[in-house]
N, C-alpha and C positions, 0 to 999 in steps of 0.2 A: 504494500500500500504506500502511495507516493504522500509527502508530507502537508501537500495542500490538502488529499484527503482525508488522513488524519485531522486536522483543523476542522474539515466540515465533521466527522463523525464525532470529534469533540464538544461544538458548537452545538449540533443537535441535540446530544446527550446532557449538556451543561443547563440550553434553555427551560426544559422542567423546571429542573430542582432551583433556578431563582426561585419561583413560586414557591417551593416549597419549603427552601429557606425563609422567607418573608412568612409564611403561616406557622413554621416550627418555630417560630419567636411568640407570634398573636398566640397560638396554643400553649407557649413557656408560659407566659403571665397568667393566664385563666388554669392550670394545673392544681396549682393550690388552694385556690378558691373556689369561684363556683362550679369547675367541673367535678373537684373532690367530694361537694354537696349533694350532689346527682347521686339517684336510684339506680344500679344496671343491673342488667339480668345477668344468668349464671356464668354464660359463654364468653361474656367481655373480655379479651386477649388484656395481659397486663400494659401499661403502659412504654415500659424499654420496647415494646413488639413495633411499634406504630413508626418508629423513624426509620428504621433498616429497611423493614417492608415498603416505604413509602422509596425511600432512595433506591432501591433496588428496581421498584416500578416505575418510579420517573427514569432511571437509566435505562428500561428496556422499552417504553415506548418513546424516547429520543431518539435510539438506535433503529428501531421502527420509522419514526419519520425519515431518518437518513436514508435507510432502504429502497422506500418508497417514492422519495425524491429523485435518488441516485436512477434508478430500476423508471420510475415512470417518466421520466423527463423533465423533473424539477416544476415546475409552478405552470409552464404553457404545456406540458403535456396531458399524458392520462394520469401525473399524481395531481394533480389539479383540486380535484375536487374528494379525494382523501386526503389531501393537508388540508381543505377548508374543514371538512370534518375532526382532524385533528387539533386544528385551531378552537374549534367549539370545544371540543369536550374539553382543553386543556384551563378553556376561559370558567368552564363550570367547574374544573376540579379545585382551579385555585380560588374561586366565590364559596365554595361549600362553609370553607374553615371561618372565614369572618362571619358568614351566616351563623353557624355554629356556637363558635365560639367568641363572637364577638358581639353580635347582639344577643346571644342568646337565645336564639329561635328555633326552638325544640322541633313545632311543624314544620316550619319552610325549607330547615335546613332536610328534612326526609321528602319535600316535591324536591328541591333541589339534587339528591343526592337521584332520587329515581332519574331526574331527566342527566344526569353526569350519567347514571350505568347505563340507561338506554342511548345515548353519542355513543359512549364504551363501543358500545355492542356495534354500532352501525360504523364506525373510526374499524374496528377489527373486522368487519367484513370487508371493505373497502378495501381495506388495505392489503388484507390474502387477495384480492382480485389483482391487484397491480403485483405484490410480493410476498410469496407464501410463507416466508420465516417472519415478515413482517407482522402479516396476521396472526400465526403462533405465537409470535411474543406479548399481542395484546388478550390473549387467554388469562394468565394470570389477574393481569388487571383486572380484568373481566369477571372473574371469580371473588379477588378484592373489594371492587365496587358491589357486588349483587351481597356480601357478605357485609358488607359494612352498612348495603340500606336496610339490612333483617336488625342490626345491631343500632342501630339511627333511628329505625323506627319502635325497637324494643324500650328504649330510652325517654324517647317522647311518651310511650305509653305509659312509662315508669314514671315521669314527672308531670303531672297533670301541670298547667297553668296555673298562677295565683289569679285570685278573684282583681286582683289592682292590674295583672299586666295580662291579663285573657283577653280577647277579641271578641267580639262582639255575636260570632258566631260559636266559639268558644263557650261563652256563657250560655249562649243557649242550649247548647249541645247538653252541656250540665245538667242543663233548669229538667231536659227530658228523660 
């Protein structure tokens, strides 16, 4: 492999995990506090789990975009429109965590998290059509994201709303 492309397979694999580094901070502050306060169900992975797993999967769908880039013709060919796919999901993946854990929003971060796994899923089919190691590698992910919305949605149902920061449909949902 020649060293400009090394640069790009680097560059690819790098732009993830920015994201992910700017959330592994917004998620350092909220650790102690009110994620600690939260109800979770039994399956909750321990905390050390959640950054190796996450850097591990931001580095294999970078390398995935590289492929697909490389393999479909970069941005005027047929990767075209699985890197706009990739671009969406990667915009939902790094929205989830301030949802989450920044405001605190128990529901929206599980619509959130469904419409991240359903990109997931359409970014890896896309991407096996242009490059099949490509799409393999967004398996994982794939399995990641659909475990983490059972685990997001477990969560939400574990911590009802307070009556002061419920929604209005919230409250009603209660009242029934």
């Amino acid at each position: 492999m020649q060293k400009s492309e090394i640069v790009k397979v680097a560059g690819a694999v790098v732009l993830p995990q920015l994201g992910g580094f700017v959330n592994g901070y917004l998620t350092k502050t909220q650790i102690d506090g009110w994620y600690r306060n939260l109800n979770f169900p039994s399956f909750r992975p321990p905390n050390w789990v959640f950054g190796p797993v996450w850097t591990s999967l931001y580095a294999g769908m970078g390398y995935a975009s590289y492929l697909v880039w490389k393999t479909g013709g970069g941005f005027d060919g047929a990767a075209r429109g699985p890197l706009i796919l990739y671009g969406t999901q990667l915009a939902l993946n790094w929205a989830w965590t301030p949802i989450f854990f920044g405001m605190h929003q128990l529901k929206w971060s599980v619509v959130e998290i469904l419409a991240l796994t359903g990109s997931v899923a359409a970014t890896g089919v896309a991407f096996y059509q242009v490059n099949k190691l490509a799409g393999y590698l967004f398996v994982p992910y794939f399995a990641w994201c659909a475990f983490a919305s059972v685990l997001n949605y477990s969560i939400y149902k574990l911590n009802p709303p307070k009556e002061s920061t419920a929604t209005i449909e919230e409250v009603h949902e209660k009242s029934n």
